[in-house]
Residue frames as qw, qx, qy, qz and C-alpha x, y, z in Angstrom:
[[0.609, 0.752, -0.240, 0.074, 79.05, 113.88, 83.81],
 [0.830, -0.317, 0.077, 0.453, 82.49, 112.43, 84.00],
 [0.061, 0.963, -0.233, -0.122, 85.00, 114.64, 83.72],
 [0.937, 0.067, 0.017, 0.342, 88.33, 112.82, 81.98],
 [0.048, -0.881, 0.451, 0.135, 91.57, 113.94, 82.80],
 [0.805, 0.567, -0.163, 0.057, 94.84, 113.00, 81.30],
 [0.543, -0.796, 0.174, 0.204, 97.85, 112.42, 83.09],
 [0.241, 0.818, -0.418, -0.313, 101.27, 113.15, 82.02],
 [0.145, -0.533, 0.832, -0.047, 102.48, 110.04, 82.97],
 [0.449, 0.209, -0.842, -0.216, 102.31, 106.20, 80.83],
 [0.154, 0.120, -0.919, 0.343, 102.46, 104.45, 84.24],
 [0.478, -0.674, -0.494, -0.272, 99.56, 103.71, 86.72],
 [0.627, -0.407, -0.473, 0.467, 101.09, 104.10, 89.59],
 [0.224, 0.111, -0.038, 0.968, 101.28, 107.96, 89.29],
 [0.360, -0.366, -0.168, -0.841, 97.84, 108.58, 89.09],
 [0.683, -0.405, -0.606, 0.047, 97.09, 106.34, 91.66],
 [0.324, -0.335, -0.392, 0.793, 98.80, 108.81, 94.26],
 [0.106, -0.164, -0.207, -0.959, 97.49, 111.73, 92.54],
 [0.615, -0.448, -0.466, -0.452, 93.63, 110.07, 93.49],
 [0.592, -0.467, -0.565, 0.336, 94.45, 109.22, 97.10],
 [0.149, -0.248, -0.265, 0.920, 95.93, 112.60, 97.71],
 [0.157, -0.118, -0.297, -0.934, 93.15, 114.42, 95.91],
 [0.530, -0.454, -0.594, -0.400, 89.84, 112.66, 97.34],
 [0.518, -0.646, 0.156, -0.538, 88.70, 112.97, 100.94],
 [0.664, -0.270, 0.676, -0.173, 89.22, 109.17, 101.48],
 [0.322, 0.322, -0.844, -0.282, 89.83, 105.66, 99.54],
 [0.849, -0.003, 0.434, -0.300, 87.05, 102.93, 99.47],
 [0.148, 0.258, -0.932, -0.207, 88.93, 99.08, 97.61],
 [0.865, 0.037, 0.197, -0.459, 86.87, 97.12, 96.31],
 [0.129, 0.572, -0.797, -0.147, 88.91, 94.06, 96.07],
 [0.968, -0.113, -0.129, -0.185, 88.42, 90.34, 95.64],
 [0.829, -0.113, -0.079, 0.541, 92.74, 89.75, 96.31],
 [0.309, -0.943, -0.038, 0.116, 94.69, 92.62, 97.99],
 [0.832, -0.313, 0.344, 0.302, 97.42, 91.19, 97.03],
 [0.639, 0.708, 0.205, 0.219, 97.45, 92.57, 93.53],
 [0.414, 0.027, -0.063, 0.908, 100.77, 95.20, 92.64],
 [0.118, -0.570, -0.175, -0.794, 97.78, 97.79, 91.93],
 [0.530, -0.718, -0.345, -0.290, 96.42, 97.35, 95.76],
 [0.665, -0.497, -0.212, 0.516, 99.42, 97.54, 97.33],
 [0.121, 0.386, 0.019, 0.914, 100.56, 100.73, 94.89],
 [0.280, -0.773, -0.343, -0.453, 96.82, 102.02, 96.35],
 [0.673, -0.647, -0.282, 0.223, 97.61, 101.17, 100.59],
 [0.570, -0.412, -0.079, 0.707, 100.85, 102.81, 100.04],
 [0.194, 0.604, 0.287, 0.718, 99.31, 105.78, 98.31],
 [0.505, -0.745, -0.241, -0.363, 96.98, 106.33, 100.61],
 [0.796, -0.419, -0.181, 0.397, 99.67, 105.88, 103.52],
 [0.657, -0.155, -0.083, 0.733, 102.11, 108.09, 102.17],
 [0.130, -0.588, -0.277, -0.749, 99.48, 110.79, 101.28],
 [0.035, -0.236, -0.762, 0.602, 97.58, 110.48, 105.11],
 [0.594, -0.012, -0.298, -0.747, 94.60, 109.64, 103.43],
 [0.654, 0.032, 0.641, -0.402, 92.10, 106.74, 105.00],
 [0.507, 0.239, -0.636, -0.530, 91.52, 103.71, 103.03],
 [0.742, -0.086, 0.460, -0.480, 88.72, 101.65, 103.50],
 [0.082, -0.417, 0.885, 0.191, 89.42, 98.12, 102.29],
 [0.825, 0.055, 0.345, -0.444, 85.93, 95.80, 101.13],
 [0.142, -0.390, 0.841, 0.346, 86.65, 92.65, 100.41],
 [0.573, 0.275, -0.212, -0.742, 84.76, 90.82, 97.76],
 [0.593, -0.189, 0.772, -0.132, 83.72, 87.59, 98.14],
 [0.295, -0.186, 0.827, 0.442, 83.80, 84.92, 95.66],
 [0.179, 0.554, 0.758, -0.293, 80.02, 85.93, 94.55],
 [0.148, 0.462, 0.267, 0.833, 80.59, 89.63, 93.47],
 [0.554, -0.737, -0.326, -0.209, 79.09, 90.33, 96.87],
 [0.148, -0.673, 0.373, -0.622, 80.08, 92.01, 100.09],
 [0.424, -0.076, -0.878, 0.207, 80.72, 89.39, 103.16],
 [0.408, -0.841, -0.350, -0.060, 78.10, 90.19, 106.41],
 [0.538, -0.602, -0.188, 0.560, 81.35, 90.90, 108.41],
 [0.502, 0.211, 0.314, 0.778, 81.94, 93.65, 105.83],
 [0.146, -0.889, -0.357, -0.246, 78.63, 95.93, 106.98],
 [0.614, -0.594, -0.126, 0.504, 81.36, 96.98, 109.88],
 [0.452, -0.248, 0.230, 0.826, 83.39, 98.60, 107.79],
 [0.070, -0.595, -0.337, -0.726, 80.83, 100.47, 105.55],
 [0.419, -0.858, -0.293, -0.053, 79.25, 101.65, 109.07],
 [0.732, -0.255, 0.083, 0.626, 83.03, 102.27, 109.71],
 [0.294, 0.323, 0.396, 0.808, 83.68, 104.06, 106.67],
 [0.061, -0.833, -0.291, -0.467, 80.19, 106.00, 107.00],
 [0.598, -0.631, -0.301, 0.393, 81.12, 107.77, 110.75],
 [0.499, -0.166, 0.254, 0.812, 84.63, 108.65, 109.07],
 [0.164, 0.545, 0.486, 0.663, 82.49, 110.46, 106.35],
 [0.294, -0.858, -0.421, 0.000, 80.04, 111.98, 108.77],
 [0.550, -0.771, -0.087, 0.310, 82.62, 113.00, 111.38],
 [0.610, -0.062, 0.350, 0.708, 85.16, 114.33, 108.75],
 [0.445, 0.751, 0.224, -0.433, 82.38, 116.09, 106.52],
 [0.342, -0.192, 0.618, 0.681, 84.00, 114.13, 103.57],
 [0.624, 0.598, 0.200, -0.461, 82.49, 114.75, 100.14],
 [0.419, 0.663, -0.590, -0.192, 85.00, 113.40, 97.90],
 [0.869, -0.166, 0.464, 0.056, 85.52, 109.38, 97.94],
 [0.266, 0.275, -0.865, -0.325, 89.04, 107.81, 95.39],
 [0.963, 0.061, 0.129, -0.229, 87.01, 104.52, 94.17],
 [0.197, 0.634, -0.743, -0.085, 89.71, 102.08, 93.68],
 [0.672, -0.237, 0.692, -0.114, 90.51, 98.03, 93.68],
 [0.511, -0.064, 0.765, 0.387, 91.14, 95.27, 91.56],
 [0.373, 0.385, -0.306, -0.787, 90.68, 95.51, 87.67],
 [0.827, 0.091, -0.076, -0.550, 88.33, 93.26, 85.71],
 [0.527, 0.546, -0.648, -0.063, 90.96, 90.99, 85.08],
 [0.076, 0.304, -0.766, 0.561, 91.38, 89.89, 88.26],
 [0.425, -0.026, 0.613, -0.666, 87.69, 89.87, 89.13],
 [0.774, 0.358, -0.242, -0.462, 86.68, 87.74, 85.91],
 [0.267, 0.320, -0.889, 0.189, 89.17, 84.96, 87.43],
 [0.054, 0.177, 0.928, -0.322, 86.59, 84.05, 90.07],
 [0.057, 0.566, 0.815, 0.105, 83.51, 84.52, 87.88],
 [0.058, -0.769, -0.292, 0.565, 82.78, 88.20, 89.10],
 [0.336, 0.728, 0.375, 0.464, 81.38, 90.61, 85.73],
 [0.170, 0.273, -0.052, 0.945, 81.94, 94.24, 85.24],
 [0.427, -0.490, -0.378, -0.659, 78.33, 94.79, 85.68],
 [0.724, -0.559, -0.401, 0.042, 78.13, 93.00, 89.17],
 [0.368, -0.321, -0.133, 0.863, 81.18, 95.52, 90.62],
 [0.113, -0.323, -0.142, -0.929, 79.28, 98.59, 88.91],
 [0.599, -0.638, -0.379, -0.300, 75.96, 97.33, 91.13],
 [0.733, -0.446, -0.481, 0.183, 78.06, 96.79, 93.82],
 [0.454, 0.076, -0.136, 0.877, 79.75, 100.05, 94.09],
 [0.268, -0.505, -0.318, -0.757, 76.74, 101.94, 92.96],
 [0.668, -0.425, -0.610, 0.036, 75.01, 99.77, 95.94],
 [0.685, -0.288, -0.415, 0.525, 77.43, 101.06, 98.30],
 [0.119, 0.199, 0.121, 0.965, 77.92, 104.68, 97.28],
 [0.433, -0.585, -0.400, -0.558, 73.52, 104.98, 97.73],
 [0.653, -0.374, -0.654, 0.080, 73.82, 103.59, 100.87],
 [0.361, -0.351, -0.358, 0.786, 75.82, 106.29, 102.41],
 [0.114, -0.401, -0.370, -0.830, 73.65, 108.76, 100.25],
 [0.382, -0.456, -0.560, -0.577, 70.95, 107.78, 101.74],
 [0.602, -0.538, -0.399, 0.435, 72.13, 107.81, 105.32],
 [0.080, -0.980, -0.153, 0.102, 72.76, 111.36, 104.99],
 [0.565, -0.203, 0.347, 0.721, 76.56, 111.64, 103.42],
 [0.382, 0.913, 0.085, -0.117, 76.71, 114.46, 101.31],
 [0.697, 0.118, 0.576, 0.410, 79.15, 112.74, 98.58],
 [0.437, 0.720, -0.043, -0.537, 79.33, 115.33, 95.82],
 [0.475, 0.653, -0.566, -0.166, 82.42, 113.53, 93.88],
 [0.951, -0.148, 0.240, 0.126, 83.71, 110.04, 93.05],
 [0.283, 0.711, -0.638, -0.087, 87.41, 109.96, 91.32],
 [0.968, 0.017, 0.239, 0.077, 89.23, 106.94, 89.82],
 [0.189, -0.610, 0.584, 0.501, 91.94, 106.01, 88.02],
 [0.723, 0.409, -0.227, -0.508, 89.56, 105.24, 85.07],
 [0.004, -0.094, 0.988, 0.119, 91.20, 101.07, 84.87],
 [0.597, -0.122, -0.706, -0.361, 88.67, 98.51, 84.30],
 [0.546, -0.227, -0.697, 0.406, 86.90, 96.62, 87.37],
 [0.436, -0.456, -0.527, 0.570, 86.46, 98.60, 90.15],
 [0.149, -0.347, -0.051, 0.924, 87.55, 101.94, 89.24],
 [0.034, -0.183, -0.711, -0.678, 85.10, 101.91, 86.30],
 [0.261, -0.605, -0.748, -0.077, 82.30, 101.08, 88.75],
 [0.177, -0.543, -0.231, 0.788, 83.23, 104.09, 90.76],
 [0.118, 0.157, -0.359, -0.913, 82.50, 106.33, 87.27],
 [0.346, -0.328, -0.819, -0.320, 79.33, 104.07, 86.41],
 [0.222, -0.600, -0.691, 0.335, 78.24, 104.84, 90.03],
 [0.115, -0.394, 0.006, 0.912, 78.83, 108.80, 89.83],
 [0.164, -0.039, -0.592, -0.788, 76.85, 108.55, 86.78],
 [0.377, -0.454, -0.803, -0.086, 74.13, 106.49, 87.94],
 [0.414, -0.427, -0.489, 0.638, 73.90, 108.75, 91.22],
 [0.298, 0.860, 0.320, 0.261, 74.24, 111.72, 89.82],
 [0.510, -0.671, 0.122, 0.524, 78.02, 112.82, 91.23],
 [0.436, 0.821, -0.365, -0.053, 80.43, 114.55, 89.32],
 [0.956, 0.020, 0.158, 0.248, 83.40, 112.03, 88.07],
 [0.031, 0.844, -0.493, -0.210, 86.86, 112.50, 88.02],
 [0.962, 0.177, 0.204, -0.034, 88.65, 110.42, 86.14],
 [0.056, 0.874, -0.470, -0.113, 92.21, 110.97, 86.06],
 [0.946, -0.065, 0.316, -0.036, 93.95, 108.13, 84.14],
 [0.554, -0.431, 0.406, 0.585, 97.31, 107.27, 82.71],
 [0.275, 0.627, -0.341, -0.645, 98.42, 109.06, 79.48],
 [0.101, 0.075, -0.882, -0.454, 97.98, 107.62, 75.96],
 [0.785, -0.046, 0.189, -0.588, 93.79, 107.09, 77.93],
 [0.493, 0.133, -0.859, 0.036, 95.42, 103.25, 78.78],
 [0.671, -0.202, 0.479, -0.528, 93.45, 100.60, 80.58],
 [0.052, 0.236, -0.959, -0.146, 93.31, 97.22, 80.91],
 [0.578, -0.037, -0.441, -0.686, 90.53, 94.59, 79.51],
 [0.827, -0.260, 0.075, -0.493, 89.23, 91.47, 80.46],
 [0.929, 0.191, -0.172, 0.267, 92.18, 89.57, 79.60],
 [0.671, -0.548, 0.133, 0.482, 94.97, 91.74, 81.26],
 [0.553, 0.241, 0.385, 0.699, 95.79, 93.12, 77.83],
 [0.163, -0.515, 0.000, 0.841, 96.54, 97.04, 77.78],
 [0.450, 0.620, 0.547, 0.337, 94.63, 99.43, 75.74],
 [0.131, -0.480, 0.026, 0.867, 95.49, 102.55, 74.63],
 [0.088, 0.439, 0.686, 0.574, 92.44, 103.86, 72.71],
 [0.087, 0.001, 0.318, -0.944, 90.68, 107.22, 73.97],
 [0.670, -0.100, -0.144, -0.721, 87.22, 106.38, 72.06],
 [0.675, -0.201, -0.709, 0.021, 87.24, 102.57, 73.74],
 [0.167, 0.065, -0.508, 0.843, 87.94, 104.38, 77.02],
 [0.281, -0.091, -0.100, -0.950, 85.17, 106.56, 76.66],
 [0.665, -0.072, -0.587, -0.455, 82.70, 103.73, 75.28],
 [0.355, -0.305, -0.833, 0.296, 82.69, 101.82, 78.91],
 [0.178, -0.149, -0.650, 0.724, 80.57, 104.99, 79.52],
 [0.219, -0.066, -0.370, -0.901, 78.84, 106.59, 76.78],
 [0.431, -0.301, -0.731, -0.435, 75.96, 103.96, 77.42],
 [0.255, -0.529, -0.617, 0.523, 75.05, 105.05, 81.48],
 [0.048, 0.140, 0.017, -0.989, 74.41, 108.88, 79.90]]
């Protein structure tokens, strides 16, 4: 089950700190880092001293080889930390529908990534997002799939953005990018 929360605040950029400070760590899934929302994330996660692991997505909807480092990275940190809480975060569809890359292929590829440390012995209980499109979605899609509990703390008014870049503010369209993984 996902668990939606409401923040007080319009903006993203609030609940974006509110998820770095609140999760053990930060895995980006990002095809361009560059975005305003990945650099809000780096300096969440900086000014919180929270860890953020960075994967970069290659023009496929895939992980690059040199990218295994950093999930073997990433897992250690988990191990040697005894995280159980991961912020999912990176670009929003918008961004990854520029170089061809579907919702559906970032929900596999999160999901993908999330099992992996399952199955190496992480004991993951919770994913949290910031409930946007893209990325953060896949993080809720995985939690579902998985069977984690989901936070989902996202900006007031339950706003996210589509496939075009165009804000919605619509609680039961919100909802509906999940109703169909229950």
């Amino acid at each position: 089950m996902i668990e939606f929360i409401e923040d007080r605040c319009t903006n993203y950029q609030h609940r974006t700190f509110i998820n770095a400070d609140s999760a053990d760590v930060t895995v980006a899934f990002a095809v361009d880092f560059s975005t305003p929302g990945e650099i809000c994330t780096e300096k969440a996660c900086k000014t919180c001293e929270k860890p953020i692991f960075q994967l970069e997505v290659n023009k496929n909807g895939r992980l690059n080889k040199d990218e295994e480092e950093k999930i073997e990275e990433l897992y250690r940190y988990i191990q040697t930390y005894q995280c159980t809480s991961i912020n999912i975060a990176g670009n929003g569809i918008y961004t990854f529908n520029k170089y061809g890359i579907s919702q559906c292929r970032i929900d596999d590829l999160v999901t993908n990534v999330i099992e992996h440390l399952l199955e190496r012995g992480c004991k993951i209980k919770e994913l949290r997002s910031g409930g946007q499109s893209g990325a953060d979605e896949a993080g809720m899609v995985a939690a579902l799939k998985l069977n984690l509990k989901g936070i989902c703390l996202f900006p007031k008014g339950w706003r996210f953005r589509d496939v075009n870049n165009k804000d919605i503010k619509d609680e039961k369209g919100f909802k509906e990018r999940f109703v169909w993984q229950v």
